[in-house]
Legacy VTK file of the C-alpha trace (Angstrom):
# vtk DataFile Version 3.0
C-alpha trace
ASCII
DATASET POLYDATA
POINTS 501 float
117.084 262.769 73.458
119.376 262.196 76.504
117.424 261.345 79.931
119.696 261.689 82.995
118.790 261.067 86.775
119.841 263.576 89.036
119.413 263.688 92.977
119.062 267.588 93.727
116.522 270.164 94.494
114.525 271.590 91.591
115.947 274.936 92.469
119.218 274.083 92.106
119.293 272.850 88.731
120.843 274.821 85.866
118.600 274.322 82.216
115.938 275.960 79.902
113.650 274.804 81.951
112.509 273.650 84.983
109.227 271.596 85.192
107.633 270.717 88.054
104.684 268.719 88.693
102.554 270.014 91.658
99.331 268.596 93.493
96.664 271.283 94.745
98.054 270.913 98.522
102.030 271.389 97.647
101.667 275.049 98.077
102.269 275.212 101.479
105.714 272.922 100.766
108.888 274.785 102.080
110.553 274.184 98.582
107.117 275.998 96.866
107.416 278.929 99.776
111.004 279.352 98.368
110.088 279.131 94.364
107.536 282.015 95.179
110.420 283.918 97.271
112.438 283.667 94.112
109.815 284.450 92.108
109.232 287.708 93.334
105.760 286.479 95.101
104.046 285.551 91.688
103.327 282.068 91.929
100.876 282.714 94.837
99.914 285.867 93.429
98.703 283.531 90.227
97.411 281.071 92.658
94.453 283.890 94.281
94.064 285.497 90.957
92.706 282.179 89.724
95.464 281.423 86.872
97.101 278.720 89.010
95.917 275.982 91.482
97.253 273.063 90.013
94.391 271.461 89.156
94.861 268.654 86.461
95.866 270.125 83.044
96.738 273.467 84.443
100.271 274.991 83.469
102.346 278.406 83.972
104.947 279.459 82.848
107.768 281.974 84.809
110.879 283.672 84.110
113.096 283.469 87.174
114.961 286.625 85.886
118.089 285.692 87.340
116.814 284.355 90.593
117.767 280.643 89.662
120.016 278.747 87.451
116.574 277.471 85.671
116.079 280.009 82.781
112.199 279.136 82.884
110.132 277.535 85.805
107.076 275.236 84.097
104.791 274.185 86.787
101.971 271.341 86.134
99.315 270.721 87.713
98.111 267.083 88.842
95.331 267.819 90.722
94.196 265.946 94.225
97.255 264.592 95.676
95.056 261.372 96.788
94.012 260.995 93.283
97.417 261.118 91.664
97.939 257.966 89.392
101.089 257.217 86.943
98.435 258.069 83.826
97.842 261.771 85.103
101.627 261.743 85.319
101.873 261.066 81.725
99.794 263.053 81.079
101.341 266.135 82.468
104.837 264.564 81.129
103.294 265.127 77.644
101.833 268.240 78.465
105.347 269.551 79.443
106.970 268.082 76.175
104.700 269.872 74.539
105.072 273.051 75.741
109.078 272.672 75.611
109.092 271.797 72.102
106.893 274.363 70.661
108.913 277.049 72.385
112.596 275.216 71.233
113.693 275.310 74.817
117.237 273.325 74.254
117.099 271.491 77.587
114.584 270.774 80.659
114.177 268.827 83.762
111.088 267.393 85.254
110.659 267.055 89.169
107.665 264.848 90.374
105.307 266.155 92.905
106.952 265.529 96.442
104.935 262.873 97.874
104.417 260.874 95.190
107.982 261.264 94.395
109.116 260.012 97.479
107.241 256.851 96.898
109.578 254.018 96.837
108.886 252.602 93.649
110.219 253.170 90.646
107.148 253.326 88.678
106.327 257.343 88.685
109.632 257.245 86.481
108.475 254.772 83.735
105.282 256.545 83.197
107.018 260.097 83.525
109.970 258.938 80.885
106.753 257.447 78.715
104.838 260.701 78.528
107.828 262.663 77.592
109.140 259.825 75.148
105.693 259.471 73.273
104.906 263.058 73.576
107.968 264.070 71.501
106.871 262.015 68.586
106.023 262.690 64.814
105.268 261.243 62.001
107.597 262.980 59.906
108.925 260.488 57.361
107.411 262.238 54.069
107.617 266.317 55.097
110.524 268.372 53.831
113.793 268.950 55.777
112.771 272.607 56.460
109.472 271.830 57.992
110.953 268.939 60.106
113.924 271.035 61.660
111.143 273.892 62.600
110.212 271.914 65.642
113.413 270.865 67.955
113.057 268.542 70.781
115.153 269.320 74.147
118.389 267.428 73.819
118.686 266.843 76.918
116.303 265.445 79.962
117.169 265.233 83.623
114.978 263.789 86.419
115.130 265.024 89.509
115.059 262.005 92.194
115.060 262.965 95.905
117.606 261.667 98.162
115.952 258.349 99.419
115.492 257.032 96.492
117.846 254.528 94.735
119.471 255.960 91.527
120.290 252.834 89.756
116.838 251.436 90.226
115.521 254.404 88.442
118.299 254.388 85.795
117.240 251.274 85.282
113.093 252.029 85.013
114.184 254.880 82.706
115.597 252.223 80.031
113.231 250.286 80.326
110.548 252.849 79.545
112.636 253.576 76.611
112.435 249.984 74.842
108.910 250.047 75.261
108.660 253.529 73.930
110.635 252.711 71.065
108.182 249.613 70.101
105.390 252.314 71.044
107.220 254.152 68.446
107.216 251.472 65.502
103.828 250.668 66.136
102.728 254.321 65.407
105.162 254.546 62.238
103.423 251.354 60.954
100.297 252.646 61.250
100.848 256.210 60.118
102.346 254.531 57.016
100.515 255.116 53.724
98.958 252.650 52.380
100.970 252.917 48.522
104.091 251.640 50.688
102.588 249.792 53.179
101.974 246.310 51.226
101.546 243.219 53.203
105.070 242.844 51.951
105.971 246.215 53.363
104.405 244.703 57.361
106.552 241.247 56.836
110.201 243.137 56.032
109.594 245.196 59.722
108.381 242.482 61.153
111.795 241.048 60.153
113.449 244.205 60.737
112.448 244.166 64.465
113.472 240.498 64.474
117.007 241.629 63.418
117.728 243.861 66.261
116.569 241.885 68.787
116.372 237.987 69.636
113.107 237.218 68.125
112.635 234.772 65.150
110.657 235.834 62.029
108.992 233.093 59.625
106.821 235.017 56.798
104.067 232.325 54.945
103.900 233.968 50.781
100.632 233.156 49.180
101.815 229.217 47.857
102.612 228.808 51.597
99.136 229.808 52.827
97.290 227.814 49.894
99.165 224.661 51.184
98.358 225.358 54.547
94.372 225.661 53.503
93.711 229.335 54.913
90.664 230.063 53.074
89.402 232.644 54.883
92.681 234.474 54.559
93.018 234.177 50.927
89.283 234.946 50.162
89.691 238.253 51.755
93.403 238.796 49.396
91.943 237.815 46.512
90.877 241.206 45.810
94.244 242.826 45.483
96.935 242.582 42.934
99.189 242.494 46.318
100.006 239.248 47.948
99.395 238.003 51.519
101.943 236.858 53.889
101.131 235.091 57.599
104.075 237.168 60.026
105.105 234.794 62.602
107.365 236.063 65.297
108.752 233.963 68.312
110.219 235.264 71.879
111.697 232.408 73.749
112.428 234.125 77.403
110.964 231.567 79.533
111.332 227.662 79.854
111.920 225.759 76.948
108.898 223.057 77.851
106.796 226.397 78.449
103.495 226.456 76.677
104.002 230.056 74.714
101.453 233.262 74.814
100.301 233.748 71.734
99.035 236.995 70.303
97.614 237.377 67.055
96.744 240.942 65.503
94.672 242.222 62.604
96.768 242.745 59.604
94.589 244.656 56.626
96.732 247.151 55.435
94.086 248.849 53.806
90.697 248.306 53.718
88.556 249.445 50.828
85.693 247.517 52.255
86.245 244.965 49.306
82.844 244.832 46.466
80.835 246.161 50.075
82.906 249.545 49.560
83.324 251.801 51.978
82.129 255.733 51.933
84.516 257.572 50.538
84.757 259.864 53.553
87.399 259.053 55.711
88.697 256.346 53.709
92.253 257.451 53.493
92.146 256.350 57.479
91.975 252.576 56.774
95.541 252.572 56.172
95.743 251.833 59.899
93.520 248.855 59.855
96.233 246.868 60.679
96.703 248.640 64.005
96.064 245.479 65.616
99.086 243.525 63.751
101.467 246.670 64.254
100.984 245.872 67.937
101.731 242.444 68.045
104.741 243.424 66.189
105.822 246.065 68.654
104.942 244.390 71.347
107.138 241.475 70.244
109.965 243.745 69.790
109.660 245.160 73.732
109.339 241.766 74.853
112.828 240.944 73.687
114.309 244.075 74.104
112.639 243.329 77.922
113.983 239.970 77.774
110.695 239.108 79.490
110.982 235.829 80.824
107.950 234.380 78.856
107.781 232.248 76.002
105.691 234.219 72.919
104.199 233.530 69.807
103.029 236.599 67.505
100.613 235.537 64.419
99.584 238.622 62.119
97.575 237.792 58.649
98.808 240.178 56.807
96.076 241.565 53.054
94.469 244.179 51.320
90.450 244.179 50.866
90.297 245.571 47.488
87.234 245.345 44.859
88.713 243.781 41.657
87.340 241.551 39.060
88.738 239.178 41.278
87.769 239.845 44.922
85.546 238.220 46.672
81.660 238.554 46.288
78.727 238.727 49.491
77.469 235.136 48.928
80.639 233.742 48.070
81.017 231.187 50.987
84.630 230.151 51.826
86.595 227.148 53.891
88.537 227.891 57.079
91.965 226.409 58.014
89.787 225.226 60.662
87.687 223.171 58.269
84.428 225.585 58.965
82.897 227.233 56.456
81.723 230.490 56.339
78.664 232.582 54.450
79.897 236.102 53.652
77.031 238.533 53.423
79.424 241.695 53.548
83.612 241.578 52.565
84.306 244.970 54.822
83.588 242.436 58.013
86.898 240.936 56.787
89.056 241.298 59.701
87.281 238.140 61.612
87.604 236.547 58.620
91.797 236.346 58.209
91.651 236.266 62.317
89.823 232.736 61.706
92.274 231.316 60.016
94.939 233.323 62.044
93.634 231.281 65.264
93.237 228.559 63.880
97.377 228.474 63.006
98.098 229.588 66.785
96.636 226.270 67.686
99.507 224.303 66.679
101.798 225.966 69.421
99.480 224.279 72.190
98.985 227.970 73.747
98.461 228.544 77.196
96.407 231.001 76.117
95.723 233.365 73.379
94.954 237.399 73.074
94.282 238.717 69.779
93.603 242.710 68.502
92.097 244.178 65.745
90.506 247.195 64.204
87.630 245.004 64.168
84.271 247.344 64.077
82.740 250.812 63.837
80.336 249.741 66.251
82.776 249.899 68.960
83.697 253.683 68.245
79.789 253.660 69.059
79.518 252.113 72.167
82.810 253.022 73.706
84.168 256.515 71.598
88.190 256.611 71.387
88.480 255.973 75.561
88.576 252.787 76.135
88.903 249.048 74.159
86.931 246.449 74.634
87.518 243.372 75.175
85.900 239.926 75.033
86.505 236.140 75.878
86.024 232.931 76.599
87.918 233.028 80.179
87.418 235.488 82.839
90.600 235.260 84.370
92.027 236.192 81.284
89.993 238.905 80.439
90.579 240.035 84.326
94.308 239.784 83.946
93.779 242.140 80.747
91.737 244.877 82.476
94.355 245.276 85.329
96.955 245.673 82.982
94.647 248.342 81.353
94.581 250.055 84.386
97.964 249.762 84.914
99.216 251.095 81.755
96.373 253.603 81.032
95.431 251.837 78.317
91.639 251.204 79.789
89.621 248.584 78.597
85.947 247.796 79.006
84.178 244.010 79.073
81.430 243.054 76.926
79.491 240.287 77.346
79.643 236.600 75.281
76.972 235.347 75.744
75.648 231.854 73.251
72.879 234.422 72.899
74.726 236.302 70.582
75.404 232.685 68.821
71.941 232.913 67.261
73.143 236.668 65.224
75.448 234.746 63.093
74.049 230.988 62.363
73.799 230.193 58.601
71.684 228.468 56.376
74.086 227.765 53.829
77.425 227.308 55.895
78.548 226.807 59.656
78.558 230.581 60.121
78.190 233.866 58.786
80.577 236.611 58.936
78.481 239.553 59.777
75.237 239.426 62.509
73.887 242.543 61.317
74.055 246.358 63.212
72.746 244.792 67.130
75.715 244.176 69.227
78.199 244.431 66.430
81.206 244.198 68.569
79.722 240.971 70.290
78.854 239.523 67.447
82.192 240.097 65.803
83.551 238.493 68.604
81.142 235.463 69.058
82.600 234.583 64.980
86.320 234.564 66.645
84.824 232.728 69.479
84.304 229.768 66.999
87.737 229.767 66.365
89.246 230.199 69.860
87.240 227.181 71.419
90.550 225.175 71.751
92.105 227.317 74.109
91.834 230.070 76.669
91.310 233.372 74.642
89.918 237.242 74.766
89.363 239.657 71.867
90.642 243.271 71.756
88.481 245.655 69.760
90.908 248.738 69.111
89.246 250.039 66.463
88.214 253.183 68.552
91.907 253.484 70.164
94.056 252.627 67.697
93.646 255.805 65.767
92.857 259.934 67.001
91.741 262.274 65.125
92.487 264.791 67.781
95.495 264.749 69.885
96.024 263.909 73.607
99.018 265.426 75.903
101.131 262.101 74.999
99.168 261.176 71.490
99.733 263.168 68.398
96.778 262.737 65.641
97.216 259.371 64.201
98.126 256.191 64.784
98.072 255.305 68.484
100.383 252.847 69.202
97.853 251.520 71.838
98.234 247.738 72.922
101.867 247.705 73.528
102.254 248.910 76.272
98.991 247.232 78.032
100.108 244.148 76.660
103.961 244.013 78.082
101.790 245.203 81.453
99.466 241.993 80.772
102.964 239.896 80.367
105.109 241.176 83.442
102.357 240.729 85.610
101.904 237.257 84.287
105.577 236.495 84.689
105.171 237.461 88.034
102.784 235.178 89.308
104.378 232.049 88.153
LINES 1 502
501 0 1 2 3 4 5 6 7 8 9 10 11 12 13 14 15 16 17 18 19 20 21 22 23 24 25 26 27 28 29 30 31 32 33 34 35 36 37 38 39 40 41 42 43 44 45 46 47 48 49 50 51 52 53 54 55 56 57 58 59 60 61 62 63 64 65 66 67 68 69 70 71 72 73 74 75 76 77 78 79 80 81 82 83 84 85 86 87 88 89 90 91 92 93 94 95 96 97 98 99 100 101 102 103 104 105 106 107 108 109 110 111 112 113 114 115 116 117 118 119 120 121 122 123 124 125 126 127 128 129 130 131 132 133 134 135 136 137 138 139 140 141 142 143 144 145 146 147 148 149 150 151 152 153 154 155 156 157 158 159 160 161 162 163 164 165 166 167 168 169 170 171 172 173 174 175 176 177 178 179 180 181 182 183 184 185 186 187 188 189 190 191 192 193 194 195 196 197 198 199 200 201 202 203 204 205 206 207 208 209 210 211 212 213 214 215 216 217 218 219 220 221 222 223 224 225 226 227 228 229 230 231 232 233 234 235 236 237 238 239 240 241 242 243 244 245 246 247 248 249 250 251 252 253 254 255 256 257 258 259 260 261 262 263 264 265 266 267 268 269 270 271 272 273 274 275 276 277 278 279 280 281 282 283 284 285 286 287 288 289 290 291 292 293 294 295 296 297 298 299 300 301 302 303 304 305 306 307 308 309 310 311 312 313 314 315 316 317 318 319 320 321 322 323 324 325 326 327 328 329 330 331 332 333 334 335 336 337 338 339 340 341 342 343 344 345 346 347 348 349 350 351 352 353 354 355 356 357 358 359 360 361 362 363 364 365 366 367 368 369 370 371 372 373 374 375 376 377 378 379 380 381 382 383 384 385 386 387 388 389 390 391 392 393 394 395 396 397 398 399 400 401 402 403 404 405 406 407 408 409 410 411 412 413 414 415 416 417 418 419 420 421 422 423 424 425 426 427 428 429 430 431 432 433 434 435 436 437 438 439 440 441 442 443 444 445 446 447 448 449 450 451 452 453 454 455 456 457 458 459 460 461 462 463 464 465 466 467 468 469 470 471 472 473 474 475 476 477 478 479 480 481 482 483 484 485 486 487 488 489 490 491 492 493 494 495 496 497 498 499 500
């Protein structure tokens, strides 16, 4: 899909269709007095009879007739002008896509609302190119040619940029939107992947995949490796499958080479029977995107270099299966840590902490200056939170501050929990330095409080995704699925982290 920048006036612009985006005050707007001229008076016509005020969500649809070189006029609505923010925008970029595609319009163009298109930054066009970019996507590897060429996506986008605004600088906010978009876009293949291909095999050759068309280095640990090494945790949890587990380790080297490295470290079960402590069968066929958390680390790897973000980063993902066997691994079994700790399990479907342990324990070596890690980690966080927001947990405010602005910047909200020893007391042991489950209270602290004992070494916070990561029900820019969610917060997290040092 081609995405042009064009200075012009909406009204002047020859395509399918012509999208505007509109707050509830641009009415009055001499360029919305002359739509409704051309329009034959309808637009305000819609706007008494109710159809039309531009509140958020609200679209319409017109057929100039002639009147303009636009064959259709698609306006948005973004509601209170004051209350605009670039998430709304991709919002109603999505919405738009959405619309254009199911009606196999061949081209459109999107203009911004006027005063927040005037603005002088560039960002309006990142998060209008990522709504349209991430609305236009499908999962599509597995249906027949016929169903696939049913839907048809515009081939052509232009953006309409007014005339104090600099074109390069958008150009240039438009490609980047793209790279991170297309990392958006491997993160939401891997998890949409089926779990018969998707071996931990399958996660290590597009890990080095992504490392091939871009900068990054790929090392990939095989089961002898990981033995060696003394990953317990890790290998208890892979015993279970005939599959083997690998430990993905990709490197970014952007910033200075005596640079302590950010180092993010994602959950990598690539399905998740729930082990001998099996899961319902309802709904089961969705744990082949319980390695949402490692699928991010891997996209957001890729955007980094594509970026060239001027950060040093290190990406860890343990990559199993939790599969009952005659060999898996029992409740009661009690297993040894990289770390050295030991660790009681009293239920193998808490397994993601447990190949995180070990996970954390490896980012050590690269003397982090600090550490973020995400996982599919509990159902009790779908519980507390629904599929709005993430939450996160950690062990340094400033960190976990750092993460919630870039939440808010990317519209990928999170939510803090607290950490505190309290919680310790949930998952002390009798029989071993911990325990791997604290029981149904606080499950996401608790969760968290087990990764705490493996994150004491360095600054670190905890993403719970496990109620993002996946919809059931789509969203303007989200089709049902995989998510994608924690790229694009985290390349947020790391430009405004480059920025202030």
């Amino acid at each position: 899909m081609d995405i042009k920048i064009r200075k012009s006036s909406p009204l002047q612009i020859k395509t399918s269709c012509m999208v505007i985006g509109l707050c509830e005050k641009d009415f009055t707007a001499p360029l919305l007095k002359e739509l409704d001229q051309k329009l034959g008076g309808l637009l305000l016509k819609a706007k008494r009879n109710g159809e039309f005020s531009a509140k958020e969500g609200e679209q319409i649809l017109f057929q100039p007739a002639g009147h303009l070189p636009a064959e259709r006029v698609l306006l948005v609505g973004l509601g209170q002008a004051e209350k605009i923010t670039d998430e709304k925008v991709r919002r109603a970029a999505g919405q738009a896509m959405n619309m254009v595609t199911e009606r196999n319009f061949g081209q459109m163009a999107f203009a911004l609302p006027f005063q927040y298109a005037e603005n002088e930054h560039t960002a309006p066009f990142q998060a209008l190119t990522e709504g349209l970019l991430l609305a236009s996507y499908r999962y599509d590897l597995f249906l027949g040619e016929e169903t696939k060429n049913a839907r048809k996506l515009p081939k052509a986008v232009t953006l309409i940029i007014t005339e104090g605004q600099d074109k390069k600088s958008c150009e240039a906010t438009v490609e980047n939107a793209r790279k991170i978009c297309q990392a958006v876009i491997l993160t939401r293949d891997l998890v949409n992947a089926p779990g018969n291909i998707k071996s931990p095999a399958y996660l290590a050759e597009q890990a080095q995949a992504a490392a091939k068309q871009s900068t990054l280095n790929c090392t990939v640990l095989g089961q002898k490796e990981l033995a060696e090494e003394g990953c317990g945790a890790l290998l208890g949890v892979a015993q279970g499958s005939a599959r083997e587990p690998h430990l993905i380790i990709l490197e970014h080297k952007g910033g200075h080479k005596d640079e302590a490295p950010v180092a993010l470290v994602g959950k990598g079960v690539t399905f998740d029977s729930g082990g001998i402590s099996l899961k319902p069968g309802e709904k089961m066929d969705e744990m082949k995107m319980d390695m949402a958390g490692g699928a991010a680390v891997i996209g957001t790897m890729l955007a980094a270099s594509l970026l060239e973000l001027p950060v040093n980063l290190v990406g860890i993902v343990p990559a199993v299966e939790n599969m009952p066997s005659s060999t898996a691994y029992r409740p009661g079994d009690i297993l040894t840590s990289l770390s050295g700790q030991t660790i009681e399990v009293l239920n193998t479907d808490a397994e993601g902490r447990l190949i995180l342990a070990d996970a954390l324990t490896y980012a050590k070596r690269y003397e982090p200056k600090l550490v973020v890690d995400l996982a599919t980690l509990t159902g009790a966080c779908i519980i507390a939170l629904g599929h709005h927001a993430t939450a996160v947990l950690g062990n340094d405010q400033e960190l976990v501050d750092a993460l919630l602005e870039a939440g808010d910047d990317s519209g990928e909200r999170l939510w803090q929990l607290p950490l505190w020893e309290d919680y310790d007391q949930q998952i002390k042991s009798d029989v071993a330095d911990v325990k791997n489950t604290g029981g149904r209270p606080a499950g996401i602290i608790t969760a968290a409080a087990f990764l705490k004992k493996f994150a004491k070494d360095f600054n670190w916070a905890h993403l719970d995704i496990a109620g993002t990561a996946w919809r059931d029900q789509s969203t303007p820019y989200t089709p049902k699925g995989g998510t994608g969610v924690g790229v694009r917060l985290l390349i947020a997290f790391l430009k405004n982290l480059s920025n202030t040092n």
